[in-house]
C-alpha positions, 0 to 999 in steps of 0.5 A: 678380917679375922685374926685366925685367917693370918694364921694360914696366910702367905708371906709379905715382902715390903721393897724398898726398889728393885721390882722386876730387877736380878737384885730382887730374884733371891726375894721372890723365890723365896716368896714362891718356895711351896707355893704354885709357880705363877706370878700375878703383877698389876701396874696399877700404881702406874695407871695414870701415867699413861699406856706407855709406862703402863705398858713398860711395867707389864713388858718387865714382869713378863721378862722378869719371871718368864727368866724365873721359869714362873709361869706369868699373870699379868693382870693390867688394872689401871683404873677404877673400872678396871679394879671391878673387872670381874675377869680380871679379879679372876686371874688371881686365883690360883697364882703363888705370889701377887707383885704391886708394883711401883708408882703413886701409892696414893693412886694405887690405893683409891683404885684398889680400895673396896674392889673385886680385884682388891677382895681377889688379892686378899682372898688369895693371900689369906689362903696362902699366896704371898703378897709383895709391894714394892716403892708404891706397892709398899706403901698402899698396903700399909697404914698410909700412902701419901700422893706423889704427884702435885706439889702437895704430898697429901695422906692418903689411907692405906689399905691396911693389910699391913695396918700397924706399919708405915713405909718409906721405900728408897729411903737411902735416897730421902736425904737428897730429896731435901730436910723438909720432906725427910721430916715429914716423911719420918713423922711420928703416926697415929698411936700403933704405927711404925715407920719403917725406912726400906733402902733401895734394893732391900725388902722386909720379908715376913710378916704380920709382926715377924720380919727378916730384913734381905737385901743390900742395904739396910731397914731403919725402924722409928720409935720413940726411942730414936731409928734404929737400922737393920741389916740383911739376915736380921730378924725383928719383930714389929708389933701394933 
């Protein structure tokens, strides 16, 4: 990508929880303020959980911004094959905010990684829509998105349109998930990644390097220096 495109490019907003949810209102129409009121959201990261969930998370975005008086684009890429649907990579075009949902962000990314839909998605974001990903979505966009299925949590690369960032979404949660995978999960990365810790019902808005936290909880950023927590309103900046 060239870095003059980010100059024209939508918002991000990177959620901790709370995609389709009342909490999470205030973010999107921020995200749509200027920008045409259509709203394209995948459940892909729930594609291998079977119809039912995917189906699940269709149903609640089409309530979700149908109450939001946003005209709905469900876009229902639950595989692979689906991602290189020339149909449906067309149904992004012209929408004001693009919503990845939640799920595994491993799967989200290999699904997406060098497809007609991921290309359509990019395109539209350089051109001025915003992008949102929430739990898994967060994740895949950023420079990792570890499996959550299986009893190993193995790396897997994000897609890197956030590629100087790591996400940990419901991270007020990580305790009760046990010291080991807390640990792991707030590893330092690779040299220019930061981890960033994204409580429930909470975003990271803005982006590539200037961010607003909104929300009811808190954003905790890793350094060398020790985490540092954020509250709603504050403004950061994150660099490579």
């Amino acid at each position: 990508m060239n870095p003059a495109d980010l100059f024209t490019a939508g918002p991000i907003a990177l959620v901790g929880s709370g995609e389709f949810l009342p909490q999470m209102v205030e973010v999107d129409r921020l995200l749509l303020t200027g920008r045409p009121p259509r709203a394209a959201f995948l459940p892909t990261a729930a594609g291998e959980e079977g119809p039912a969930s995917f189906g699940r998370w269709l149903s609640l975005g089409t309530a979700h911004y149908r109450s939001m008086d946003v005209e709905t684009v469900p876009v229902p890429v639950a595989n692979h094959d689906d991602a290189n649907n020339p149909d449906l990579a067309a149904l992004i075009s012209g929408v004001g905010l693009i919503y990845l949902s939640g799920g595994n962000p491993g799967y989200l990314a290999r699904t997406l990684r060098g497809t007609l839909v991921w290309q359509a998605i990019v395109d539209a974001w350089v051109a001025g829509a915003a992008l949102a990903g929430c739990s898994a979505g967060a994740m895949a966009i950023s420079a990792e998105a570890p499996g959550v299925r299986g009893s190993a949590m193995a790396s897997e690369p994000g897609l890197a349109l956030v590629a100087h960032l790591a996400v940990i979404p419901h991270f007020d949660r990580m305790a009760q998930w046990g010291p080991k995978f807390m640990q792991r999960a707030t590893a330092p990365q690779r040299p220019g990644v930061t981890v960033v810790g994204i409580d429930e019902d909470t975003a990271l808005v803005g982006g590539p390097q200037q961010w607003t936290v909104m929300g009811r909880q808190h954003v905790t950023v890793f350094s060398a220096d020790g985490p540092v927590v954020h509250t709603s309103g504050d403004e950061l900046t994150l660099t490579p």
